[in-house]
N, C-alpha and C positions, 0 to 999 in steps of 0.2 A: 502338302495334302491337297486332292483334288476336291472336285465338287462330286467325280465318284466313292470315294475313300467318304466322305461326311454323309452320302445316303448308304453307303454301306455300314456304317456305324448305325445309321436310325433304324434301319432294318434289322441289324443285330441286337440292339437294345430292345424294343419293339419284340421281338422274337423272345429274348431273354424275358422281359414284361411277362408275357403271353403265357410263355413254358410256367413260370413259378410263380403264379399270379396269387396263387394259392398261398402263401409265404410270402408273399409282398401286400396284399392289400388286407388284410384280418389285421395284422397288427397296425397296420396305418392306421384302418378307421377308426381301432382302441382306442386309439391316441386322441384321435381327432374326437371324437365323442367324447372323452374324459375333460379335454379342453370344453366342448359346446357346453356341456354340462354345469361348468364354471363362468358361466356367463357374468356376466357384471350388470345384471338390472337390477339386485341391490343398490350396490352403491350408486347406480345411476338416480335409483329413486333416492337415496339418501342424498347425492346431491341437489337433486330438484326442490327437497326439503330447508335445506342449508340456503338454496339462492333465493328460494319464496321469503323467508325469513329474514335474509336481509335488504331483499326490496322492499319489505313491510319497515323494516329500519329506516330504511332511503328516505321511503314514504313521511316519516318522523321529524326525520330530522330535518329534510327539504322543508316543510310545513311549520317547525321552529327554527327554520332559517338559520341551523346549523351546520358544520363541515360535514360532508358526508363522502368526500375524493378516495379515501380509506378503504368505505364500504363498499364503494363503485369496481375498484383496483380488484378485491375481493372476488364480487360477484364474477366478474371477467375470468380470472383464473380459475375458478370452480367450473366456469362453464368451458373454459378449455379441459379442464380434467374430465367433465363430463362426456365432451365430444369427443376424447382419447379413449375412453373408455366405449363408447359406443363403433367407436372403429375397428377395434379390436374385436367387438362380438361381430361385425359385419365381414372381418377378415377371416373368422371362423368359420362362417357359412359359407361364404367363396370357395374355401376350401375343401368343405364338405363336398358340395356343389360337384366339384373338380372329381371329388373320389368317386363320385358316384356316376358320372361323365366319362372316367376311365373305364369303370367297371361295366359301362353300357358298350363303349368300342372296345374293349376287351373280349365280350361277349360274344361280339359280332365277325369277329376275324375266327376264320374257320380254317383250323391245321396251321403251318407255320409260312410267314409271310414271307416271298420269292424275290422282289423287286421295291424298289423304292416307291410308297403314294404319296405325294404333296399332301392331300385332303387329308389321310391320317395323320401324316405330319403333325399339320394344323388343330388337329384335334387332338391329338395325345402331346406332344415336345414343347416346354417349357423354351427351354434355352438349349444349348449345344456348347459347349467347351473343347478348345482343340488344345492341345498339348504336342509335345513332341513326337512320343511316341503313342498315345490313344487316344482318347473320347473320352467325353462324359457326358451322358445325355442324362438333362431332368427332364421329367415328365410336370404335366402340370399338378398331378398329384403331390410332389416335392420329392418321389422318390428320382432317387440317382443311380446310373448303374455306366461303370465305365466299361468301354470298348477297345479292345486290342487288337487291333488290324494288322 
């Protein structure tokens, strides 16, 4: 495969994008909003609940000069859960982000695209996959679409 053959793949993807964008991004965003929607600031605040609670314990026991390594161990891993959880809403949004990033250079590409651009490249192409006989170009949206040259 050349360095021709992999812009002609982003061009054709890119094109393909373009053509059916209408069938490619309606159900994406679905999806993507049914996730945002699901956000986790519940549990996030339930978490915050559970670790104030047991540094009020801490607080207790340190002052009766009792074991508290337990309650420490504890708090630590609630707040790893909690910063998992906060990741995961901040991974949603990136990706929102990204749809709505596409559908703006989507927009802007007028009729179908002739020649290979770097700068769109960089703005629409996740990654590239070469395989033997095609392509698969992800967008940064996550959608996928494979290319047979």
């Amino acid at each position: 495969m050349t360095e021709a053959d992999l812009h002609a793949a982003v061009v054709a993807a890119v094109n393909e994008m373009h053509a059916h964008q209408d069938a490619y991004l309606p159900q994406l965003k679905i999806n993507i909003e049914k996730a945002i929607r699901k956000n986790n600031s519940g549990q996030v605040a339930e978490l915050d609940g559970k670790i104030a609670d047991l540094e009020q314990e801490i607080l207790k026991r340190t002052r009766a000069r009792q074991d508290c390594d337990d309650l420490g161990k504890e708090v630590i891993q609630l707040r790893e859960e909690k910063y998992q959880l906060q990741l995961e809403d901040a991974s949603k949004e990136t990706l929102r982000q990204k749809i709505m990033e596409l559908e703006k250079v989507l927009a802007g590409i007028n009729g179908k695209v002739e020649e290979y651009d770097d700068a769109l490249d960089r703005k629409l192409i996740e990654r590239i996959t070469i395989y033997d006989d095609y392509f698969t170009v992800e967008f940064k949206s996550g959608i996928e679409i494979d290319v047979r040259l």
